[in-house]
N, C-alpha and C positions, 0 to 999 in steps of 0.2 A: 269523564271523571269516574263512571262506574266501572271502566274497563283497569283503571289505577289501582280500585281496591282488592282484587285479587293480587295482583304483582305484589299491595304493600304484605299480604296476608303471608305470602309464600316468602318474601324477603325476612320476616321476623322468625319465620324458621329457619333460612339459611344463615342469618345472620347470628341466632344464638351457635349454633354447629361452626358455622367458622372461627368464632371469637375463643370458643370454647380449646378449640385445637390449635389456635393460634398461641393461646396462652398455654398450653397442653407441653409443644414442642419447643416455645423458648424458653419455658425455664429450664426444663429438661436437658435441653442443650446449653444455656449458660451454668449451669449449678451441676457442681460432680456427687456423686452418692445421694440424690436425688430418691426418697420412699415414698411408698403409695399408702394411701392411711385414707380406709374406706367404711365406712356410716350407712347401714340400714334403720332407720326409724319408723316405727309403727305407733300413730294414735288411733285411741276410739275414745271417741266422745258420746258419755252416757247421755248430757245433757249442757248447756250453756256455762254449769258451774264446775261440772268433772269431768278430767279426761284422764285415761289412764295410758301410759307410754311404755315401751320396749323399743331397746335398741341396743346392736350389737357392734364391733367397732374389730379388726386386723388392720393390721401397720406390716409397713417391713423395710427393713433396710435400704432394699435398691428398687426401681422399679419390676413391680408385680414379681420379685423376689427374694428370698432369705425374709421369709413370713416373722417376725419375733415376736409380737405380741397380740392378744385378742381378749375383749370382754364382753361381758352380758351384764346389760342394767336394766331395772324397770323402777317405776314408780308412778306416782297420782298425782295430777294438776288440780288445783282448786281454783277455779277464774274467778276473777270481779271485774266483768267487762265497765263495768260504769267510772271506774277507778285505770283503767287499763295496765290491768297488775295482776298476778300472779302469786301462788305460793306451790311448794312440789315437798314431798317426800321421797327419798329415791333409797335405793342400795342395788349394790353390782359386786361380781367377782372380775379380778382384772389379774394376767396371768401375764407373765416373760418367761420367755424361754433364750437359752443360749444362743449365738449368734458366731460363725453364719450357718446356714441352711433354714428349712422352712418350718418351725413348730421343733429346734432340735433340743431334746430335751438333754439333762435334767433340768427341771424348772428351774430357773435365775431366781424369781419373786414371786410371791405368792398373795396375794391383796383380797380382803374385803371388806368393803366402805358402807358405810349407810349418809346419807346428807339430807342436808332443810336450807331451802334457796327460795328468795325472795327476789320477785323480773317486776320493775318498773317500765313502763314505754311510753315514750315523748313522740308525738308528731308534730312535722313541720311541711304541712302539702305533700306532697310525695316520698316526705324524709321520713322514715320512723325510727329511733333510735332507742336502744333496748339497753338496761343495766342491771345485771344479772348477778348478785349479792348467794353467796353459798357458802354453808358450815360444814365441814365435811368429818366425819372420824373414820378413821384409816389403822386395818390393822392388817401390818406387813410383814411378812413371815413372822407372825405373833406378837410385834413390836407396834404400840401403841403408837400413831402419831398424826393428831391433828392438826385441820388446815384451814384457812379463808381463802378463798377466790371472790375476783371482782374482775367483771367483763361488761365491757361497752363494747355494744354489738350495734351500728348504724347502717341500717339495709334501705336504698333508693329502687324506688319502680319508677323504671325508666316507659312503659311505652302504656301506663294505663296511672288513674291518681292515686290508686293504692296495689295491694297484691292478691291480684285475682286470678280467676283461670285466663290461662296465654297472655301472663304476667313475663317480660323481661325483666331483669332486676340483680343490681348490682349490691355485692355485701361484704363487708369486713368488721375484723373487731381484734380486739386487744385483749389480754387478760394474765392479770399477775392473781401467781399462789406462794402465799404467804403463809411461814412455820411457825412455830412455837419456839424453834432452836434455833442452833446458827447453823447455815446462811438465814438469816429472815426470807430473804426473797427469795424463794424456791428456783423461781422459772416464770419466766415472760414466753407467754405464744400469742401471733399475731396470723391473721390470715387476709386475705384479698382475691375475690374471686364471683363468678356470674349465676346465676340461678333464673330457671325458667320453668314456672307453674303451669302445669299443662290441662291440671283440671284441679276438680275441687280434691279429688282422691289422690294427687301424685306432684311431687314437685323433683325436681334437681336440681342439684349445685355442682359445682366442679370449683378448683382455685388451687390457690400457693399456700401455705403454712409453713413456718420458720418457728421453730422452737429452742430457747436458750436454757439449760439448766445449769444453775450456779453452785459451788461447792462451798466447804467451809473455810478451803483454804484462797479464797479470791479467785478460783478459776471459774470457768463454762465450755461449754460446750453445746455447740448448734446444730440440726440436723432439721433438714428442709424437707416437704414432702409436698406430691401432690395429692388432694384433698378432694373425695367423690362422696356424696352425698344422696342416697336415694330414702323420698320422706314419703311413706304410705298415710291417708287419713283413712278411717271409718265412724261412721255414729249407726245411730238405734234406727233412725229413720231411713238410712240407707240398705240394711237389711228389712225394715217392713217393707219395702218397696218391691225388695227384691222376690220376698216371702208372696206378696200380692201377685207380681207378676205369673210365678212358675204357678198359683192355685189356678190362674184363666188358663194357662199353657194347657194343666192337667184336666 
């Protein structure tokens, strides 16, 4: 039996890396114009109640080219773990450029948003299910234009009973944004795709995203991407440790 547990140890790495590429190359292959739309995220958690986040975001057209768009957001989380909920303050600059080539300029759009989002989370044993409520105001190349989003986000850890480090774990979610004008319904994006936490400092995801934008005249338009995720954590304690360490070093 002890000779099992290595083999299973080494299987939960191959198996995320296979699944990962597996889903990597079919959509790729059944879906044409196919973008890459890629997620750095940074927290540091001062303490149990606050954390403060940064995250930057490029997209593009096709895969890994014809770059069109990129932003920079930050903001504060206020936790109430006892409530398992959330509140955030955020603003970001969000930039398009013309299409095709990579960043080709003159600017297309020009955006800067400030929002207040309210994350409820329901568990159900290894289900946890996230509903993610956001006010946003948007002003686009100078033109006022506020929004609501709502996103149910249902994330399963498949091989531990919650999401820990050498966490496997599957996630998707929905989310409609909703205007003040017509069309009301802006745009539906949905995603489906795997994530594996590899410590308490680092996680990935990888997956599909499908995004629909509606017009005023009855039309849409879809454009699918695949979707890479790399999420940095830090706190206070993880730097005293560090601080501790390098005084014995010296």
């Amino acid at each position: 039996m002890r000779n099992i547990v290595p083999i299973i140890q080494k299987g939960k790495s191959l198996l995320i890396t296979v699944t990962i590429l597996a889903l990597y190359f079919t959509v790729s292959a059944q879906t044409t114009n196919v973008g890459t739309w890629n997620i750095v995220d940074l927290y540091y958690k001062f303490n149990p109640h606050t954390t403060l986040w940064l995250e930057t975001q490029t997209r593009s057209q096709n895969l890994f080219t014809d770059f069109y768009y990129h932003e920079l957001k930050a903001g504060m989380f206020y936790n109430f773990p006892k409530y398992r909920s959330t509140i955030f303050f955020g603003g970001g600059r969000y930039t398009t450029y013309n299409f095709s080539g990579n960043f080709k300029s003159p600017i297309a759009t020009e955006e800067c948003r400030t929002w207040e989002q309210f994350t409820l989370n329901n568990g159900y044993n290894q289900l946890n299910i996230e509903h993610r409520y956001r006010l946003e105001q948007r002003w686009i190349n100078n033109n006022f234009k506020p929004r609501i989003r709502y996103r149910i986000n249902p994330t399963l850890a498949i091989n531990h009973p919650s999401i820990i480090p050498n966490t496997l774990f599957l996630s998707a979610f929905d989310e409609l944004f909703l205007g003040n004008a017509n069309p009301h319904l802006e745009r539906n994006r949905y995603y489906l795709g795997l994530g594996y936490q590899f410590s308490s400092s680092f996680t990935l995801q990888m997956g599909y995203l499908n995004q629909t934008d509606y017009n005023a005249a009855g039309g849409q338009k879809d454009k699918s991407f695949i979707q890479t995720s790399l999420l940095f954590y830090a706190d206070r304690k993880m730097f005293k440790k560090e601080s501790k360490s390098n005084s014995i070093m010296d």
